[in-house]
Biopython code that builds the backbone (N, CA, C, O; Angstrom):
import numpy as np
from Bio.PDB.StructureBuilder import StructureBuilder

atoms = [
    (1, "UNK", "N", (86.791, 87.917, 117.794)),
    (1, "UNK", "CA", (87.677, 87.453, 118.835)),
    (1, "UNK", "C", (89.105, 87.472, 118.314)),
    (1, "UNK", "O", (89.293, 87.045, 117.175)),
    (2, "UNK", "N", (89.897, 87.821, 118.865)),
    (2, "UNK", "CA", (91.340, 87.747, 118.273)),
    (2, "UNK", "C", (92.116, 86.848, 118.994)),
    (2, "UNK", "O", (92.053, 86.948, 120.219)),
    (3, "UNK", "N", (92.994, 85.801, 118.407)),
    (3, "UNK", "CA", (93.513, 85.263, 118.661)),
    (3, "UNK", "C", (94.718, 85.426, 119.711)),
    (3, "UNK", "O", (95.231, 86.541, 119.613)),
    (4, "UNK", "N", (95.207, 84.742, 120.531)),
    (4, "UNK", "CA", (96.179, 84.813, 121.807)),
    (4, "UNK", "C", (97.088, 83.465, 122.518)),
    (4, "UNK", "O", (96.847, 82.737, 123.481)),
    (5, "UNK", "N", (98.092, 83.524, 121.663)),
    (5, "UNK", "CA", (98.997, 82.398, 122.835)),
    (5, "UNK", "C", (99.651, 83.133, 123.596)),
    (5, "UNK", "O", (99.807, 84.353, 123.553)),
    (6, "UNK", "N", (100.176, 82.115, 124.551)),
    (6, "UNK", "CA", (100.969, 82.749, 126.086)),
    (6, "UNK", "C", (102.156, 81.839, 125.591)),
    (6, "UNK", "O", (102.116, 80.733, 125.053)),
    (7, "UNK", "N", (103.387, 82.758, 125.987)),
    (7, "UNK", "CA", (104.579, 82.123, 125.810)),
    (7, "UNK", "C", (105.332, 82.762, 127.280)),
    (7, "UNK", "O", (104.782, 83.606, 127.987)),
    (8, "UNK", "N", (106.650, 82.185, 127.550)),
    (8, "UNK", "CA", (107.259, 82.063, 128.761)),
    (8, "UNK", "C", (107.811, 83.939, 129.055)),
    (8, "UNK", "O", (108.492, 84.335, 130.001)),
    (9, "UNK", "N", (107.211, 84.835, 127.842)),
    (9, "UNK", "CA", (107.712, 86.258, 128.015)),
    (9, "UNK", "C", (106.298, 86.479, 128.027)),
    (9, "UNK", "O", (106.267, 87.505, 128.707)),
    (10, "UNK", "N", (105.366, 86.280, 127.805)),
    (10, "UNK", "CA", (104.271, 86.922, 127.930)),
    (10, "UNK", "C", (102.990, 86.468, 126.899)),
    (10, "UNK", "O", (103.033, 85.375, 126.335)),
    (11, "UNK", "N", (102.010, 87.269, 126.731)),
    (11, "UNK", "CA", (100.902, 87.182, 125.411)),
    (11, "UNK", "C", (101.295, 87.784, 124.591)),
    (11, "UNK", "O", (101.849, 88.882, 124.630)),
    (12, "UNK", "N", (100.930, 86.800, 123.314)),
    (12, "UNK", "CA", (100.966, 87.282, 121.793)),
    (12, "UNK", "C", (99.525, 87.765, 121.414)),
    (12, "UNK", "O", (98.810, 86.777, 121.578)),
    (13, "UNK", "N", (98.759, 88.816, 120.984)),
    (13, "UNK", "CA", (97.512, 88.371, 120.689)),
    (13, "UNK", "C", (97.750, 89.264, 119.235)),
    (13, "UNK", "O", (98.485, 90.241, 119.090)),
    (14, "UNK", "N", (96.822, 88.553, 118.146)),
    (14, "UNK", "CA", (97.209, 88.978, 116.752)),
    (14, "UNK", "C", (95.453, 89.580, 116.392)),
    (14, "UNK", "O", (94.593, 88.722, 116.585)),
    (15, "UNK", "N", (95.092, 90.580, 116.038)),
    (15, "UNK", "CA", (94.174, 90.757, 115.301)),
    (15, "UNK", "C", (93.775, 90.013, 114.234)),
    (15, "UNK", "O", (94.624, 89.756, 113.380)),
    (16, "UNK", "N", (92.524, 89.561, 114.085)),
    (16, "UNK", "CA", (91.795, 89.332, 112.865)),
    (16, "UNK", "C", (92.148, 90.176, 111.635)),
    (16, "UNK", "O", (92.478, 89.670, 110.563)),
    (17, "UNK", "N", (92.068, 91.364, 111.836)),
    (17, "UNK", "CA", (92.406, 92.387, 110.379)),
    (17, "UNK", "C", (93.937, 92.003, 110.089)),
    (17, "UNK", "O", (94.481, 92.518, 109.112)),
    (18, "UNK", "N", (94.542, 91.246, 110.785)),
    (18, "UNK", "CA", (96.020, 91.559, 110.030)),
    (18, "UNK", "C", (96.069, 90.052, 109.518)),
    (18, "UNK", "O", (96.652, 89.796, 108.464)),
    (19, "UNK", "N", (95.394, 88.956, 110.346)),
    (19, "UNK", "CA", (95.347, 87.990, 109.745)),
    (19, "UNK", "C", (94.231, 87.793, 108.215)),
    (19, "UNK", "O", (94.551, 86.899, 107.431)),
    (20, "UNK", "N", (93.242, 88.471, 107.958)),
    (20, "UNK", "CA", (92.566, 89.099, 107.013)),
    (20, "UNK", "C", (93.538, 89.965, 105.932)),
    (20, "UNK", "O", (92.976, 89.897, 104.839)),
    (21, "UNK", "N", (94.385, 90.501, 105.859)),
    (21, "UNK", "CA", (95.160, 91.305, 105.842)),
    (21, "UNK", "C", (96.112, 90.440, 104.493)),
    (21, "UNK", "O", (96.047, 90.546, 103.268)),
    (22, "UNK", "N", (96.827, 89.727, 105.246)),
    (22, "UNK", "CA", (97.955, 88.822, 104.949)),
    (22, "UNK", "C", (97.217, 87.797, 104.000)),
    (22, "UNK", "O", (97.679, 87.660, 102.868)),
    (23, "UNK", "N", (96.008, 87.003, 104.404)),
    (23, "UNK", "CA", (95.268, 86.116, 103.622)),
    (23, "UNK", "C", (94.975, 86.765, 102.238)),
    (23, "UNK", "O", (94.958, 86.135, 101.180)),
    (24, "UNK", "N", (94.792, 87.826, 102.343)),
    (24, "UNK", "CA", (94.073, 88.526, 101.147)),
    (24, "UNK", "C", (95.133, 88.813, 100.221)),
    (24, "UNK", "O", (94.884, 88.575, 99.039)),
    (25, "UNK", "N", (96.799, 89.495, 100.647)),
    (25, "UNK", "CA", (97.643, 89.346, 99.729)),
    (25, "UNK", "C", (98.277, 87.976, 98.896)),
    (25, "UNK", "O", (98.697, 87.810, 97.751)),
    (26, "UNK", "N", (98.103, 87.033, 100.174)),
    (26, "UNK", "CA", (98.403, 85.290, 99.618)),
    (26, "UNK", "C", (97.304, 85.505, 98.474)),
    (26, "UNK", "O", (97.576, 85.609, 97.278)),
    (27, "UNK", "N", (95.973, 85.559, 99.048)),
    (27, "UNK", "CA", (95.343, 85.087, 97.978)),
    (27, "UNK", "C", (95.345, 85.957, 96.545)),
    (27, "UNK", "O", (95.194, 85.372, 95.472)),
    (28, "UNK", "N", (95.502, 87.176, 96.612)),
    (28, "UNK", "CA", (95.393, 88.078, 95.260)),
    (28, "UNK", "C", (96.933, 87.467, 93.978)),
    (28, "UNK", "O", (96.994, 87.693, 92.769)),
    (29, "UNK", "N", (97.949, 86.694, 94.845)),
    (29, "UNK", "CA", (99.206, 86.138, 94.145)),
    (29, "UNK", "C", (98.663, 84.725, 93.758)),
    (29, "UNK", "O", (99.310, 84.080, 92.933)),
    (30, "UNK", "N", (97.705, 84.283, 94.207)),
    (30, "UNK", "CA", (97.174, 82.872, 93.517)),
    (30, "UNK", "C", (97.035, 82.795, 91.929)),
    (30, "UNK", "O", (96.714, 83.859, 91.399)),
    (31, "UNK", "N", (97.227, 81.693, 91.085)),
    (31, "UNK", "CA", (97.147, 81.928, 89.784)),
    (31, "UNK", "C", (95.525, 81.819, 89.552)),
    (31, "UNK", "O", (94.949, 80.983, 90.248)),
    (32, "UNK", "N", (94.722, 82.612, 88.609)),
    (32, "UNK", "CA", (93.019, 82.736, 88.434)),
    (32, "UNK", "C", (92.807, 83.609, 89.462)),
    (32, "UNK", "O", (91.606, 83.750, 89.232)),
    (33, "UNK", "N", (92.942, 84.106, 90.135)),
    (33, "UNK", "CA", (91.938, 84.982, 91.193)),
    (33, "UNK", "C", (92.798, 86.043, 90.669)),
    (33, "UNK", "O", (93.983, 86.348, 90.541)),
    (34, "UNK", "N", (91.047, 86.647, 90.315)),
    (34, "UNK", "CA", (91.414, 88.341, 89.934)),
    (34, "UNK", "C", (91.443, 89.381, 91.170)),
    (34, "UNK", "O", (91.890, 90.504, 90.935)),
    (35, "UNK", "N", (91.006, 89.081, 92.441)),
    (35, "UNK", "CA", (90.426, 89.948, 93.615)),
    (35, "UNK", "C", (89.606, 89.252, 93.968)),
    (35, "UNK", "O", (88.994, 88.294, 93.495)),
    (36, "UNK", "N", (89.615, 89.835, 94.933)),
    (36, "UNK", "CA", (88.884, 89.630, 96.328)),
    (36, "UNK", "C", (87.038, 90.528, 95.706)),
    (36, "UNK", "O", (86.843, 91.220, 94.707)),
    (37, "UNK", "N", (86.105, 90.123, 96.735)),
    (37, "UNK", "CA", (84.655, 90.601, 95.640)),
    (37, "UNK", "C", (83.970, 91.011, 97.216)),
    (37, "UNK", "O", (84.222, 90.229, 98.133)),
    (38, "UNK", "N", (83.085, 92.268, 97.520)),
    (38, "UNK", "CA", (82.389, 92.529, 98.364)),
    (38, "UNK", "C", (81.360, 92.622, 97.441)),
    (38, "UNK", "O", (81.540, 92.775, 96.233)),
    (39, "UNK", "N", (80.205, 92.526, 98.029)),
    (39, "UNK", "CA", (78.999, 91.990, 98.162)),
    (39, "UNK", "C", (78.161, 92.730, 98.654)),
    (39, "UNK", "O", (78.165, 92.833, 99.881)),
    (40, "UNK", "N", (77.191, 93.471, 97.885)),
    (40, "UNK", "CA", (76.217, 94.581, 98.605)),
    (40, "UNK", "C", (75.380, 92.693, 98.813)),
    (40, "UNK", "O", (75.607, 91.611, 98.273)),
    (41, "UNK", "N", (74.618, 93.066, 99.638)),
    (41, "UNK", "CA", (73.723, 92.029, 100.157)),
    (41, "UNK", "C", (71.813, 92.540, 99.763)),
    (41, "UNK", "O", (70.834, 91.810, 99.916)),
    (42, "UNK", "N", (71.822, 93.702, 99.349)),
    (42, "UNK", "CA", (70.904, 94.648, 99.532)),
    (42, "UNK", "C", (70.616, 94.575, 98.389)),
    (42, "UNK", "O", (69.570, 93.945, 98.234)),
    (43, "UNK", "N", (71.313, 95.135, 96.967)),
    (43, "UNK", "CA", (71.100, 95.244, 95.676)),
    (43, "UNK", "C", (71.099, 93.733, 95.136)),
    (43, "UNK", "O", (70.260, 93.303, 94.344)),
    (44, "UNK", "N", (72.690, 92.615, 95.946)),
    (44, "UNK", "CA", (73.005, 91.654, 94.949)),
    (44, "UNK", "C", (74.084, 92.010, 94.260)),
    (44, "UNK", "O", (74.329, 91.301, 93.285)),
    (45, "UNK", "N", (74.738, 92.816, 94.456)),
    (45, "UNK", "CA", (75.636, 93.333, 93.222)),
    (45, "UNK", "C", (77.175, 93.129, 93.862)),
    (45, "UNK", "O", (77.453, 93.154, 95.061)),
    (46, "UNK", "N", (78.193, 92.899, 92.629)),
    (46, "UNK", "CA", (79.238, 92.265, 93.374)),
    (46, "UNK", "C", (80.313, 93.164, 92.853)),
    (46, "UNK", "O", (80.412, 93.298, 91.633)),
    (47, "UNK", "N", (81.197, 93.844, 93.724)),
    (47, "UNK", "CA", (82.386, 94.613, 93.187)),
    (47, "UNK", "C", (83.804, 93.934, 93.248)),
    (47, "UNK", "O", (83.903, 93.019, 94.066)),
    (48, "UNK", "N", (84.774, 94.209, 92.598)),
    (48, "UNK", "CA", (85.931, 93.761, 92.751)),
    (48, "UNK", "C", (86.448, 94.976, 93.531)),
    (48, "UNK", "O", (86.106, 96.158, 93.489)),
    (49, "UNK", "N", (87.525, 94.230, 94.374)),
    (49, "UNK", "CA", (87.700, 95.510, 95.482)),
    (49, "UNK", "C", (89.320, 95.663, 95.549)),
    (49, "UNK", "O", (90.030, 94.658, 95.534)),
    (50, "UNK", "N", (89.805, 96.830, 95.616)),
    (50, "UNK", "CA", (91.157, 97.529, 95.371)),
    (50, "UNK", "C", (91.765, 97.079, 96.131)),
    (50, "UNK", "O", (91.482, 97.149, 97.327)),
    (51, "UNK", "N", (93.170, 96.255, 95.493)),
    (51, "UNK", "CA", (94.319, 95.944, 96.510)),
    (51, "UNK", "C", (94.448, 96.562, 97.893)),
    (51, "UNK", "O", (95.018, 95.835, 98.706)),
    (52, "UNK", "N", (93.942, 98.037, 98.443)),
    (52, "UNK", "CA", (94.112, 98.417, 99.318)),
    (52, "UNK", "C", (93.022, 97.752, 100.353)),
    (52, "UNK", "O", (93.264, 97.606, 101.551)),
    (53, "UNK", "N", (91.672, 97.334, 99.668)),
    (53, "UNK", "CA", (90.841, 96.908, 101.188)),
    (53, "UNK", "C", (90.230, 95.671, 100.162)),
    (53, "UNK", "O", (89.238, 95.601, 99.436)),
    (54, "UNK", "N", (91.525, 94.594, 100.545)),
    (54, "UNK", "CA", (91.152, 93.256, 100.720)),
    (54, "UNK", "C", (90.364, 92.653, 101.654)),
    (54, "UNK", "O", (89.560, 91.722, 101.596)),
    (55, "UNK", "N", (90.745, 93.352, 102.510)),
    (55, "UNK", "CA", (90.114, 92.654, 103.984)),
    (55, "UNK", "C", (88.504, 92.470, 103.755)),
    (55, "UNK", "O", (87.946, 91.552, 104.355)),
    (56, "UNK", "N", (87.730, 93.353, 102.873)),
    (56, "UNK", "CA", (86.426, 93.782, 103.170)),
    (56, "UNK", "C", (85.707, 91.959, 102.283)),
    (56, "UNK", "O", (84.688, 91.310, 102.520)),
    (57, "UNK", "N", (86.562, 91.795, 101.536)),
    (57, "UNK", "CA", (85.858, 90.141, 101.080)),
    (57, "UNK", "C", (86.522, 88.896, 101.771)),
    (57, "UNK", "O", (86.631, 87.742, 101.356)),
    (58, "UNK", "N", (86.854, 89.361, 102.725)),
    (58, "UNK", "CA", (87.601, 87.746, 103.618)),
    (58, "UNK", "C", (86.899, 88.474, 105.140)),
    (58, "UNK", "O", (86.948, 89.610, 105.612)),
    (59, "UNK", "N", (86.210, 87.105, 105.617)),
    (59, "UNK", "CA", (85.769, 87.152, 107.089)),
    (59, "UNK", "C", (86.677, 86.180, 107.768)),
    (59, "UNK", "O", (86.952, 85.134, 107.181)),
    (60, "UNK", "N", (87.129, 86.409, 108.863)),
    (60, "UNK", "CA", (87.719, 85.870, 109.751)),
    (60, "UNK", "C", (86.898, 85.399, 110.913)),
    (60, "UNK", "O", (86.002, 86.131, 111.333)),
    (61, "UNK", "N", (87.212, 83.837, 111.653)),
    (61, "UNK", "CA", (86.493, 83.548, 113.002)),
    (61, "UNK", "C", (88.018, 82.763, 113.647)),
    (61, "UNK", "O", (88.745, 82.037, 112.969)),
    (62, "UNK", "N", (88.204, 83.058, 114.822)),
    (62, "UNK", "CA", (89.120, 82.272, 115.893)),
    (62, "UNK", "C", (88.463, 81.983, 116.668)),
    (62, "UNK", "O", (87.709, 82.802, 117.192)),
    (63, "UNK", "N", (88.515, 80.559, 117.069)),
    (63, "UNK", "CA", (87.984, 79.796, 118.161)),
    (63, "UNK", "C", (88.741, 80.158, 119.499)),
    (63, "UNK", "O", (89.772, 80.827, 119.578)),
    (64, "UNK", "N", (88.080, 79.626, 120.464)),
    (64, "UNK", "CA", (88.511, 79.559, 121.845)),
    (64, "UNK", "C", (90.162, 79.000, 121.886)),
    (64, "UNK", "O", (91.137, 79.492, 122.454)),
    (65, "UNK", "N", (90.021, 77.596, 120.923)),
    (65, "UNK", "CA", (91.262, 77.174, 120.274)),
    (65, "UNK", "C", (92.303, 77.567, 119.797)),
    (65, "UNK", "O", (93.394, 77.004, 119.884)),
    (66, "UNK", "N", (92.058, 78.557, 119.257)),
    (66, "UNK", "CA", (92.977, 79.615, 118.858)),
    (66, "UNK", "C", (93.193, 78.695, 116.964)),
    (66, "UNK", "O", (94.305, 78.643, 116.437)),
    (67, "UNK", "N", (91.956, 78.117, 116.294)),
    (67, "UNK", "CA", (91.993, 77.395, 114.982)),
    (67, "UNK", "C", (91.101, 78.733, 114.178)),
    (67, "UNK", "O", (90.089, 79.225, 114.675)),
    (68, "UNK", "N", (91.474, 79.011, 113.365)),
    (68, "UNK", "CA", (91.022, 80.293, 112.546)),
    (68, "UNK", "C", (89.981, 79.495, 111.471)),
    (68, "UNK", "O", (90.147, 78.306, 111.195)),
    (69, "UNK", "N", (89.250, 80.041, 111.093)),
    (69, "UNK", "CA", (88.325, 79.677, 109.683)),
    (69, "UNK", "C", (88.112, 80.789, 108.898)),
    (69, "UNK", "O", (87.441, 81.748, 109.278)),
    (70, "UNK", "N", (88.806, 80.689, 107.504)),
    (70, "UNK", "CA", (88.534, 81.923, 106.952)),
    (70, "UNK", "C", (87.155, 82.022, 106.103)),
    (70, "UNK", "O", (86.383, 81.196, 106.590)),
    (71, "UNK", "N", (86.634, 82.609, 105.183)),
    (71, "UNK", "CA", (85.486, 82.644, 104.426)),
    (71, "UNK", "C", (86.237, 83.587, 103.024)),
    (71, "UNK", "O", (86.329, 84.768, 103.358)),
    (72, "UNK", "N", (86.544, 83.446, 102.204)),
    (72, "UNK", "CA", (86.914, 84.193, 100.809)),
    (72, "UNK", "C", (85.447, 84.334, 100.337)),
    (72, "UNK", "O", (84.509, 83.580, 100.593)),
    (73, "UNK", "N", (85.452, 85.748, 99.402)),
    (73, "UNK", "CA", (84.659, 86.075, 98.609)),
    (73, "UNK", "C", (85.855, 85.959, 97.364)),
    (73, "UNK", "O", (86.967, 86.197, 97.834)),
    (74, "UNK", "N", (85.878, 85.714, 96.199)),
    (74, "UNK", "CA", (86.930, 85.837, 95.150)),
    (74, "UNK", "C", (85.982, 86.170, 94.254)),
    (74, "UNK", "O", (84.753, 86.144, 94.326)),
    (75, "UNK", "N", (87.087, 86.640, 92.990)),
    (75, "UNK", "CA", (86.165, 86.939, 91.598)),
    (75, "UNK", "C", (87.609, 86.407, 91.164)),
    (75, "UNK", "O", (88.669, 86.631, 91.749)),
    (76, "UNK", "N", (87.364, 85.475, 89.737)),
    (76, "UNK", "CA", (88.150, 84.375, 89.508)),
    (76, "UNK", "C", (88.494, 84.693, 87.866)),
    (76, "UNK", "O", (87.556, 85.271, 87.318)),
    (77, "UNK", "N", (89.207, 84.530, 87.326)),
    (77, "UNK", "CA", (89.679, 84.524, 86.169)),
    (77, "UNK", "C", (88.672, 83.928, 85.368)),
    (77, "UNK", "O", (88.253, 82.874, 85.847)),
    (78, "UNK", "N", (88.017, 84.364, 84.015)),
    (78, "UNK", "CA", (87.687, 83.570, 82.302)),
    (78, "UNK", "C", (88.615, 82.741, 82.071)),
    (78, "UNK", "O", (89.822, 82.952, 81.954)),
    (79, "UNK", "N", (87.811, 81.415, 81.979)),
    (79, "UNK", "CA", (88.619, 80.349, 81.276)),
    (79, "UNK", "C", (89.384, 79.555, 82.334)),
    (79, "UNK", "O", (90.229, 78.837, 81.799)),
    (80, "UNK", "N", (89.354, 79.444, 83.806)),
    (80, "UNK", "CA", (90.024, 78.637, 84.194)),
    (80, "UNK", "C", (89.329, 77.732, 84.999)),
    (80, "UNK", "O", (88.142, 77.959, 85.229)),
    (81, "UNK", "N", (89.965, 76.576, 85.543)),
    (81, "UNK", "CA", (89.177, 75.629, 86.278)),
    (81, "UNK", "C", (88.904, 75.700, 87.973)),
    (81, "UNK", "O", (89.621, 75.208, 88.845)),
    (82, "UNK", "N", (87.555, 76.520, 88.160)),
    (82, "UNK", "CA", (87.362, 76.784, 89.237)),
    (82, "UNK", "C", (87.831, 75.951, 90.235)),
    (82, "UNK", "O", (88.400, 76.476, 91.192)),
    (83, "UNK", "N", (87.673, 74.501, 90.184)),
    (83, "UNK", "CA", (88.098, 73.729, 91.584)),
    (83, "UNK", "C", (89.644, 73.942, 91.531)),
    (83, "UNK", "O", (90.047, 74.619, 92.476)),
    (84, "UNK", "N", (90.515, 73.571, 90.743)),
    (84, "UNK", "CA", (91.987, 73.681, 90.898)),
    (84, "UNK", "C", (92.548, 75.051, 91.285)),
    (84, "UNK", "O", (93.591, 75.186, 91.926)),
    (85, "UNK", "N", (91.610, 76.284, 90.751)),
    (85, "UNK", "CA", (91.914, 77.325, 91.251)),
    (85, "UNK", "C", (92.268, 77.388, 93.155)),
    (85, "UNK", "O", (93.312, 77.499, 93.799)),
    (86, "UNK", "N", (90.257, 77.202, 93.686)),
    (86, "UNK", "CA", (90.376, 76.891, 94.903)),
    (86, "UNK", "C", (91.357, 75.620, 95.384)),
    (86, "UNK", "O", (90.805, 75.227, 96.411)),
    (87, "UNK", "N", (91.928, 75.213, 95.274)),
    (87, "UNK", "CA", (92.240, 73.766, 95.625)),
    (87, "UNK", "C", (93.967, 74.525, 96.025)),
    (87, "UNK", "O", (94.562, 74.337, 97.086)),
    (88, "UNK", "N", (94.518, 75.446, 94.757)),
    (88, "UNK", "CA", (95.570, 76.135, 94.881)),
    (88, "UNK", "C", (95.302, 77.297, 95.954)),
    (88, "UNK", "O", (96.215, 77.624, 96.713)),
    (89, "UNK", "N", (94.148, 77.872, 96.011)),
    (89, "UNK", "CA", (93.880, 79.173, 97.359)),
    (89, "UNK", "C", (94.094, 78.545, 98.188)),
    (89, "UNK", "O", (94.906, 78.997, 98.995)),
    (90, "UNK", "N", (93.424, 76.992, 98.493)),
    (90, "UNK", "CA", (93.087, 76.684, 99.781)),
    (90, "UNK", "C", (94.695, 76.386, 100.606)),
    (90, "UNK", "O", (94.974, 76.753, 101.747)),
    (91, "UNK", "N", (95.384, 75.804, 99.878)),
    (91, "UNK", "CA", (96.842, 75.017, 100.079)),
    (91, "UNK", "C", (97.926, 76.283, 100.783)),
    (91, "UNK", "O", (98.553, 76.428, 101.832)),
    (92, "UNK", "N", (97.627, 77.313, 99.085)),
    (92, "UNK", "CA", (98.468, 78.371, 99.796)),
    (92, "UNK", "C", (98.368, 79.201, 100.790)),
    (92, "UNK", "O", (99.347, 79.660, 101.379)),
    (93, "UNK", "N", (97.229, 79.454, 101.050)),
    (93, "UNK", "CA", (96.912, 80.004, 101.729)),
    (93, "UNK", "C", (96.551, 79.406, 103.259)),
    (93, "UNK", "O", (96.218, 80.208, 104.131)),
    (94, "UNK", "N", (96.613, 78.232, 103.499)),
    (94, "UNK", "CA", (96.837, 77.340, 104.985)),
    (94, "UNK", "C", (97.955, 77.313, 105.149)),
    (94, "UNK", "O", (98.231, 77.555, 106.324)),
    (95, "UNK", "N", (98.853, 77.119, 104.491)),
    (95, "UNK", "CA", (100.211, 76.687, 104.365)),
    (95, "UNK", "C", (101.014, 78.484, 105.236)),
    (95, "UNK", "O", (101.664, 78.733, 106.251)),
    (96, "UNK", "N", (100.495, 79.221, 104.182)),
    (96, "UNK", "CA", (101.598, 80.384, 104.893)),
    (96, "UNK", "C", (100.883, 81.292, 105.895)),
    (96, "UNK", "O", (101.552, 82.268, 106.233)),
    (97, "UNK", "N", (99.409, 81.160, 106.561)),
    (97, "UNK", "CA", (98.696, 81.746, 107.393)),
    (97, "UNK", "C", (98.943, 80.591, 108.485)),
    (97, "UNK", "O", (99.144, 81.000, 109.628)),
    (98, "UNK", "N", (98.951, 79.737, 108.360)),
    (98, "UNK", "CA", (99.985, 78.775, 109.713)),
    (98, "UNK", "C", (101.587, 79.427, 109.791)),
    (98, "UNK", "O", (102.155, 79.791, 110.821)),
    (99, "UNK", "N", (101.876, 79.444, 109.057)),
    (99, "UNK", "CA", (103.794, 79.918, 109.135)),
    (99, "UNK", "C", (103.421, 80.920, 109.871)),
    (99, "UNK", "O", (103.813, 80.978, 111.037)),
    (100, "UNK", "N", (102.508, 82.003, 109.284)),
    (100, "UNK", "CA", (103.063, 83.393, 109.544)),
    (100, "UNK", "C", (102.186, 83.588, 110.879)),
    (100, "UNK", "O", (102.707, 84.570, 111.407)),
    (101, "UNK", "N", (101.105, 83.155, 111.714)),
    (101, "UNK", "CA", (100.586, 83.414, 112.820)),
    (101, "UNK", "C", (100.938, 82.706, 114.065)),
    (101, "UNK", "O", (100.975, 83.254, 115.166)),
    (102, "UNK", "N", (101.322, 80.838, 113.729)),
    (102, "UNK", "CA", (101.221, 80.138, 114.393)),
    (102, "UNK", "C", (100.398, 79.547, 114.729)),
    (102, "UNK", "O", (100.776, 78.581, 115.392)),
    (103, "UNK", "N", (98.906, 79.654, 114.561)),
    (103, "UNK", "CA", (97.735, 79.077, 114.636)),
    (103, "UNK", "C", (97.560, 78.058, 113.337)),
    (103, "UNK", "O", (98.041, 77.987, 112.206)),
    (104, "UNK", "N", (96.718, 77.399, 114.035)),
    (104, "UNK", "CA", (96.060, 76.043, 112.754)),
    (104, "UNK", "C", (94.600, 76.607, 111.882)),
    (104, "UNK", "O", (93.409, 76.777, 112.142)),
    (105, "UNK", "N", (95.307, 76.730, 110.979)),
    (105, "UNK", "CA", (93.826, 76.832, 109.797)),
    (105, "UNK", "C", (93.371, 75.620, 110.065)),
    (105, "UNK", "O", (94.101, 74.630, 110.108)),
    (106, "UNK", "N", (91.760, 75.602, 110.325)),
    (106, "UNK", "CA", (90.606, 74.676, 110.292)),
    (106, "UNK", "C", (89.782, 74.457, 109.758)),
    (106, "UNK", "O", (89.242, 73.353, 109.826)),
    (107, "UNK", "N", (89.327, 75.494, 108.958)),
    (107, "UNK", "CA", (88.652, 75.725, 107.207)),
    (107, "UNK", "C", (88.541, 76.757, 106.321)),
    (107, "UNK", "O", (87.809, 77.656, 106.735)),
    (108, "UNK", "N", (88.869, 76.879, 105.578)),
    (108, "UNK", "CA", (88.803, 77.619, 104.312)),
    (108, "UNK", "C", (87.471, 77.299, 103.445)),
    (108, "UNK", "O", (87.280, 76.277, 102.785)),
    (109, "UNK", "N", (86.582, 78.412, 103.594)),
    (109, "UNK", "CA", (85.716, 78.292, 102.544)),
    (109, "UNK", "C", (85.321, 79.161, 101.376)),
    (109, "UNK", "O", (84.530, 80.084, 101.568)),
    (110, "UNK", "N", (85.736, 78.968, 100.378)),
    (110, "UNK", "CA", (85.734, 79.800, 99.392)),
    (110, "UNK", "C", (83.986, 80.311, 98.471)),
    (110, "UNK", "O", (82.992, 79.594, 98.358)),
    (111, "UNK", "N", (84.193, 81.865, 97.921)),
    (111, "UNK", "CA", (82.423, 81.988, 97.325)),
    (111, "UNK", "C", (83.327, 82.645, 96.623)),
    (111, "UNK", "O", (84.109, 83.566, 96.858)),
    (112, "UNK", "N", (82.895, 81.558, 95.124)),
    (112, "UNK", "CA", (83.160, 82.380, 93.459)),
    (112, "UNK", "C", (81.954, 83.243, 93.227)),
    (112, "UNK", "O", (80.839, 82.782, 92.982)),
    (113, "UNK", "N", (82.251, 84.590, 93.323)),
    (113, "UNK", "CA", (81.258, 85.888, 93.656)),
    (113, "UNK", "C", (80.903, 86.198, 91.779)),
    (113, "UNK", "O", (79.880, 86.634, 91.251)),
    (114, "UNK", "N", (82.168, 85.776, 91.186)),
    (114, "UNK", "CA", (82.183, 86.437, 89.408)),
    (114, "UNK", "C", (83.420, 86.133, 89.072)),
    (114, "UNK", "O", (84.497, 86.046, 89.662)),
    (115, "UNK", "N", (82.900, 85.939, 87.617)),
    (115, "UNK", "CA", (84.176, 85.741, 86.834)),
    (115, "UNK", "C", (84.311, 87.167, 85.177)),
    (115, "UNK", "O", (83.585, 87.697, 84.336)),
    (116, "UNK", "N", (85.925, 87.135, 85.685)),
    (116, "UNK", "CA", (86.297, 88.304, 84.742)),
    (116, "UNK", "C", (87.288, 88.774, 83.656)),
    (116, "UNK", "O", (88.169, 89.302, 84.335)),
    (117, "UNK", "N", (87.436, 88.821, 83.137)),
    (117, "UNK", "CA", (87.826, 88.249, 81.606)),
    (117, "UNK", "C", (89.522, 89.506, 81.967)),
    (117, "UNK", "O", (89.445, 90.720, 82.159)),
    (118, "UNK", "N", (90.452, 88.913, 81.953)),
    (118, "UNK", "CA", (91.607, 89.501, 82.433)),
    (118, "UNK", "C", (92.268, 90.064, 80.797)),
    (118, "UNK", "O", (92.178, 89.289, 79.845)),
    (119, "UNK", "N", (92.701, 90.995, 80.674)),
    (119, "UNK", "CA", (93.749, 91.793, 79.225)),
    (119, "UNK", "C", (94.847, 91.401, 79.779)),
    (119, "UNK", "O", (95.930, 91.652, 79.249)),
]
sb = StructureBuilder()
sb.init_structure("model")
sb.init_model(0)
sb.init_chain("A")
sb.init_seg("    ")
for serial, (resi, resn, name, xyz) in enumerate(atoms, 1):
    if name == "N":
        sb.init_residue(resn, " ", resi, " ")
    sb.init_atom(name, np.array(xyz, "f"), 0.0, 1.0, " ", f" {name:<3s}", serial, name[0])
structure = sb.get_structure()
C-alpha cells in the first residue's frame, strides 16, 4: 500500500520503495551496521547486500493511517553492543523517515541476520 496525504493542491502519494530506499541509506550511516542482509529462506543462508539494493533487506507496511512499520534485516559489526547499536538504528532512523515523508513511524523492528568482522 503506499502511502497518501491530501493537501489544499492536491495528493501526495510516496512509494514504499523510496521510503525503503531512504531507510536503508539512514541505516547503512549508523555506527555497527555493516549492511543491510537478504535472506534466502530456502537454504537459510544470509548475504550482505550491495549499497545499490538496500531495499531487498528492509520491508515496508503503511497503514490505512498513513503510520509506516519498517522490518530491518542488518548484519552488524564484531565487537559491538547489539542493543545500543539498534537503539541508535531505531532513533535515527524514526527521527529522519518522519522529517523526510511526513508520516509517523509506528515500529521499527530490527533482525541481527550476522555479524562481520570489519578491516
Amino acid at each position: 500500500m503506499k502511502g497518501s496525504m491530501s493537501t489544499d493542491l492536491g495528493i501526495i502519494t510516496i512509494s514504499p520503495d523510496v521510503i525503503a530506499k531512504y531507510a536503508g541509506s539512514v541505516a547503512v550511516e549508523c555506527f555497527g551496521i555493516v549492511g543491510m542482509a537478504a535472506v534466502n529462506m530456502k537454504d537459510g543462508l544470509v548475504k550482505l547486500l550491495k549499497r545499490e539494493s538496500l531495499t531487498h533487506g528492509i520491508q515496508i507496511e503503511i497503514s490505512d493511517e498513513n503510520s509506516i512499520t519498517l522490518n530491518f534485516h542488518v548484519i552488524v559489526a564484531y565487537g559491538v553492543n547489539i542493543l545500543s547499536v539498534s537503539d541508535n538504528l531505531m532513533n535515527n532512523v524514526k527521527y529522519k523517515v518522519e522529517e523526510f515523508t511526513g508520516m509517523t513511524v509506528d515500529k521499527i523492528n530490527i533482525f541481527v541476520e550476522g555479524v562481520r568482522v570489519i578491516d
